[in-house]
N, C-alpha and C positions, 0 to 999 in steps of 0.2 A: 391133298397137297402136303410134302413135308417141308416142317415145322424145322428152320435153320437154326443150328447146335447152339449160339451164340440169344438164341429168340428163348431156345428153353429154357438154359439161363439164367435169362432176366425173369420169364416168367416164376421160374423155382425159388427166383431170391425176392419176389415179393416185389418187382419192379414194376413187371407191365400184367395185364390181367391172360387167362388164358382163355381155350375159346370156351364160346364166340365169340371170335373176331371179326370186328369189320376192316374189310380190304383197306388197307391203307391208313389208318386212324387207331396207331396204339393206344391201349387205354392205361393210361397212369396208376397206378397202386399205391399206396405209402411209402412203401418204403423207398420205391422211386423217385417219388416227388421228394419226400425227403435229400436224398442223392444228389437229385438237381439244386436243389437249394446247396449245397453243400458245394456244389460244382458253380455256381455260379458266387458264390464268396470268394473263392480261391481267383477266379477271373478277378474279381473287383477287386482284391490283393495284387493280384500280377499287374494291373494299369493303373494301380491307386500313385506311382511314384509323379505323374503329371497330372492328379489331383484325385480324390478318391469322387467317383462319379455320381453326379444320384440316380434312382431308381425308378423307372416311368413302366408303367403299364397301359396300351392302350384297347380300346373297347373291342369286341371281336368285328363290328362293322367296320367299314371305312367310306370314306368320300372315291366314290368312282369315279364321277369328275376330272376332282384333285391330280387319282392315280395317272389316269390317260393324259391328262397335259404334261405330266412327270416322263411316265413309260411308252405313252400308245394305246395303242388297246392290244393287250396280252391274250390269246386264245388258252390261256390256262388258268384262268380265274373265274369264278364264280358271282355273276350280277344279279340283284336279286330286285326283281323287277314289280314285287306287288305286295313289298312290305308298307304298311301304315304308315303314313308322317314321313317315310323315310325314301324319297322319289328318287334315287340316286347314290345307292349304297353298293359294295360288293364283301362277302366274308375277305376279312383280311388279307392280302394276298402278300405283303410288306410293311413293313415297319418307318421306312425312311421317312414319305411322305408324312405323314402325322408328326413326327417327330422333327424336322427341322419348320414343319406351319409352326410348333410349341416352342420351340426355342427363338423364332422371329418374335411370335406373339409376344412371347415373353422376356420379350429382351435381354437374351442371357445365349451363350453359345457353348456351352456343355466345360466337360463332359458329360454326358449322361446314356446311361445304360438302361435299354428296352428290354422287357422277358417276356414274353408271350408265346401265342397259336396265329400262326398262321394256315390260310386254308387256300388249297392250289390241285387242279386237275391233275392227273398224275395215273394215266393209263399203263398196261401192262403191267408186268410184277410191283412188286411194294413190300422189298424187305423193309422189315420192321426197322425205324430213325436211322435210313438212308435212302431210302423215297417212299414217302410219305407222302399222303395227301394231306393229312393234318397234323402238319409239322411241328411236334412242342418238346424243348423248349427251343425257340430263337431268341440265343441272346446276342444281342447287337451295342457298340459302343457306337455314337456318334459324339463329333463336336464339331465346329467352326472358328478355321483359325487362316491365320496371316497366306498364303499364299508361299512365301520365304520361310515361312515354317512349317509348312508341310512334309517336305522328303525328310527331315530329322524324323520330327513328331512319328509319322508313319514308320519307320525304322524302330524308335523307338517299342509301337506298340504291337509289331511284329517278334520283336524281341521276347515281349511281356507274354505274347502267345504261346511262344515255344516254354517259356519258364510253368506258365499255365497247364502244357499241355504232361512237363515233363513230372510236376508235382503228381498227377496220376496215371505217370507211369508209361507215359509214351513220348517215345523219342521223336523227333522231328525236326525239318530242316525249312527254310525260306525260300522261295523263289519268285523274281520276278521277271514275271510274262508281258507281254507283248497281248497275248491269246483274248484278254478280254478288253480292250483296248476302248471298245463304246463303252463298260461302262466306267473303267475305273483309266483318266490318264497316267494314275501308278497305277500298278499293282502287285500287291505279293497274296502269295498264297501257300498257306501251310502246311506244309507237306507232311504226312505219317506213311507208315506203310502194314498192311494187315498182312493175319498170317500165311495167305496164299503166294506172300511174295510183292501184292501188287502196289504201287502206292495210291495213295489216295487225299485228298483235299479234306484238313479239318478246320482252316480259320481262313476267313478270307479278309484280306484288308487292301482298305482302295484309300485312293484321296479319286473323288469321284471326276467323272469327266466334265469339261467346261458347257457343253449341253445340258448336260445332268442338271448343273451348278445353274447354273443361269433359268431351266425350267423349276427348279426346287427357289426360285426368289431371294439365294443367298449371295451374301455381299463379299463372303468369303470361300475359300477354300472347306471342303466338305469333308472329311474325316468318316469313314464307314468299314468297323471291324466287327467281325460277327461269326460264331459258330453257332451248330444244331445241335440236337441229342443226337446224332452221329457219333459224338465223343465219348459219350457215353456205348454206344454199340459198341465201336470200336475197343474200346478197355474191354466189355465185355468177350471179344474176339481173342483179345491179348491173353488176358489174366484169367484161366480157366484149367481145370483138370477133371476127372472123371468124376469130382465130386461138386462140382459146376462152378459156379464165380469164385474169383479167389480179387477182392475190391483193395487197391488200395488204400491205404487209411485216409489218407485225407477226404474222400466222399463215402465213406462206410459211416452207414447210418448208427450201425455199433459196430464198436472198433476192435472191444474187447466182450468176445462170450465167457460166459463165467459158467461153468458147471460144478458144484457143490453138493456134498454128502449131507449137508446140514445149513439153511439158513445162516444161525446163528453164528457160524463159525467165518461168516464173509461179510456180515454186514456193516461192518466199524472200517474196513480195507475198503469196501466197494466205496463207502462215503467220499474216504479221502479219493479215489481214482475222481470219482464223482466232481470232485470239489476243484481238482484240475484240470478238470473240461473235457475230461474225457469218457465216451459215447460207451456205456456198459448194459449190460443187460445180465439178469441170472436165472439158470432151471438147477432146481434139486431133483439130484439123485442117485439115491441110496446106491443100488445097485450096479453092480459093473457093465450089463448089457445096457441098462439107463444111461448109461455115462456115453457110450458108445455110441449110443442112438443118438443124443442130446449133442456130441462131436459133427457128427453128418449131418444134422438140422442147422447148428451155428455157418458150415461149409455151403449148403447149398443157399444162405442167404449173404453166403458173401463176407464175413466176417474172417478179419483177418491175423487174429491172434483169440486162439482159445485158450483160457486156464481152466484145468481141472485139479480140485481140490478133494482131498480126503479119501474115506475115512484116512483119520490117525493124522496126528501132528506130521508135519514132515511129508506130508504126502502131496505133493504142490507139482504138475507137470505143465509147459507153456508150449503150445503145438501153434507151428504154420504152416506154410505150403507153399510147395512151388519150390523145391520138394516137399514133400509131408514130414513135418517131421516133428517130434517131440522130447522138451528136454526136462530133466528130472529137474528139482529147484527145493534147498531146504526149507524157507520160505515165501511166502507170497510177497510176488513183487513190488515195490512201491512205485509210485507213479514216475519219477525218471527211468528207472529201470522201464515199466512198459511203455514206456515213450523210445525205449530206446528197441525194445523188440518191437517195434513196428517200424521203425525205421529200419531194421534191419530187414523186414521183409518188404519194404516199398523197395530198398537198395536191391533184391531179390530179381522184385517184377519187373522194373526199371532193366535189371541186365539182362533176364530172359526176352525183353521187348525189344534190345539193344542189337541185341543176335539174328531177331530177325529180321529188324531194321536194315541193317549193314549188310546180310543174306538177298534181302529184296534188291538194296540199290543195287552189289555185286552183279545180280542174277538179270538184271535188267540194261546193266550197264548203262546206269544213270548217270552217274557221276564222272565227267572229263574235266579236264585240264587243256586247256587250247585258245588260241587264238582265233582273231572269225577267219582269216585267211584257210587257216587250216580244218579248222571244223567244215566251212563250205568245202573245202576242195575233197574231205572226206564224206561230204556229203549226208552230216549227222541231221539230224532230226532235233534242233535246239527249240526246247521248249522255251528256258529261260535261265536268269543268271543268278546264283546262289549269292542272298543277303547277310552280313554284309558284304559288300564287294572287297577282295583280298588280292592282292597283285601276286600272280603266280606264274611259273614257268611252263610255256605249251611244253605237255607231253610228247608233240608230234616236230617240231622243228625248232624249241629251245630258246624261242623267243623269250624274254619278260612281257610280253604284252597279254600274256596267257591269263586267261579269265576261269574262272569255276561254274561249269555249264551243268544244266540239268537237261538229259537226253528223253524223250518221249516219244517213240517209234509208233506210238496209239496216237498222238497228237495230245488236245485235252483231253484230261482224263480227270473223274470225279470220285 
């Protein structure tokens, strides 16, 4: 079976493990997990403006019970029928359940933010954190609030999504569907698009349905936004060259590779980068093909600002990518300055992601301008209406009643 460009990747920058693989169950590495922790900071930054969340993790079991009086009975989930003590258990198949029982229990109604594995059947292919049977991480915000504050609220942290989504480097747009209609009475869903052109769903946020509501025991409106390590595939799709991951800094577990002729000559500089929180690493060496080698090892982990230093004063060069490129520097940078080369290379990824963002919609003709009169009479395929809503002029008969549609000729698409 070949091993998708985007899967090597992450294996070569020390993300997911290589094989053996088990179908459907990436297995986490360091510097992955690291990544993830990194990626979900940045979330809990993006929706800290309606309160900073706290942190729940719950057990890999769950109450099967609980789940069916919530969902039904699911034929994609896993019961586990002759565990000890435990008469009525399934490997985790969702988050919600447990977590709005905790917030009733506990008399409090969030926000709070879940990170976990979930475990769900998942036959045929299983690219690697885009169908997944053992889906990690899911991170999910929940809370419970007023009913009359829900459409802001939800707008709100559809907003914080797209800001989320665009700190690393991927553009995206809102939309809300009708498509999922049992489970969320809103919905939007965050739209990105990979490099094949196609789009694709990276955050989902509901204010859940009044069924939902009413079988989950809550006395209010239900709040549920949540992405996967999808987001991370996906950047890994985006931001890449022959020399494999090219990470934006905000989830690069080192930000800064440092290559040096000599220890000594970096370790008073490294302290201060150090000391401004930012994520450094160093390899000595002497030699030029060392140097060279020790450039393409920083590259295929992902590292998105290399300095090489020496021999000889003056000899300071700062390489990124996407293009490749490196610049001569009389001295070594202090830490505004590399704060500022890396923002010049997220501003980099950000526009190369931007191109084929706007290539995809173009190529797809997702993007109209129309009234419903006119969209039905042309007979579009409306998925749903681009958040927030903006009063605009039909393309087709110059109405002001003209809405910003998202077209999908596949119907849902994931």
């Amino acid at each position: 079976m070949t091993t998708l460009p985007y899967v090597l990747d992450l294996q070569a920058a020390g993300f997911i493990a290589r094989s053996p693989e088990i179908k459907g169950i990436p297995l986490w590495r360091g510097a992955g997990i690291r990544a993830v922790d990194l990626l979900v900071e940045q979330f809990l930054t993006a929706v800290a403006g309606h309160g900073r969340p706290a942190v729940w993790q719950h057990g890999f079991l769950a109450d099967a019970g609980a789940a069916d009086r919530v969902f039904g009975s699911y034929d994609n989930v896993y019961n586990v029928l002759d565990l000890p003590g435990h008469p009525d258990v399934q490997f985790r198949s969702d988050n919600i359940v447990t977590t709005v029982a905790r917030l009733r229990r506990e008399g409090c109604r969030g926000p709070v933010v879940t990170v976990g594995t979930v475990i769900r059947d998942s036959p045929g292919k299983t690219p690697a954190l885009f169908r997944d049977r053992g889906i990690w991480p899911v991170v999910e915000l929940n809370r419970i609030v007023a009913p009359a504050d829900a459409p802001a609220l939800l707008a709100s942290y559809a907003a914080a999504c797209e800001r989320f989504l665009s700190a690393i480097g991927i553009p995206s747009l809102t939309v809300q569907t009708p498509v999922l209609s049992d489970y969320g009475k809103l919905t939007y869903l965050v739209v990105a698009v990979l490099p094949n052109k196609r789009p694709t769903v990276l955050a989902t946020v509901y204010v859940l349905s009044d069924k939902l509501r009413t079988a989950l025991g809550s006395d209010g409106d239900v709040l549920d936004v949540g992405f996967t390590g999808k987001v991370l595939a996906t950047a890994a799709m985006l931001h890449a060259d022959a020399r494999g991951l090219a990470l934006p800094s905000a989830v690069a577990p080192i930000q800064v590779g440092v290559t040096a002729a000599a220890a000594e000559d970096v370790t008073e500089w490294l302290a201060r980068l150090r000391a401004a929180g930012l994520r450094c690493d160093l390899v000595i060496a002497g030699r030029p093909a060392r140097r060279i080698s020790a450039e393409r090892a920083w590259h295929r982990r992902g590292v998105p600002l290399v300095i090489g230093v020496g021999p000889g004063r003056g000899s300071v060069s700062a390489g990124t990518r996407l293009p490749l490129r490196r610049d001569a520097r009389r001295e070594l940078p202090e830490p505004d300055a590399v704060r500022a080369l890396l923002a010049q290379s997220d501003a980099r990824l950000f526009a190369r992601a931007r191109r084929v963002f706007d290539a995809g919609m173009a190529q797809g003709s997702h993007l109209r301008s129309m009234c419903g009169d006119c969209a039905r009479g042309e007979g579009l395929a409306v998925f749903g209406v681009l958040v927030p809503e903006v009063a605009v002029t039909c393309e087709s008969c110059g109405s002001a009643a003209g809405e910003r549609l998202f077209i999908s000729d596949e119907g849902r698409f994931y």
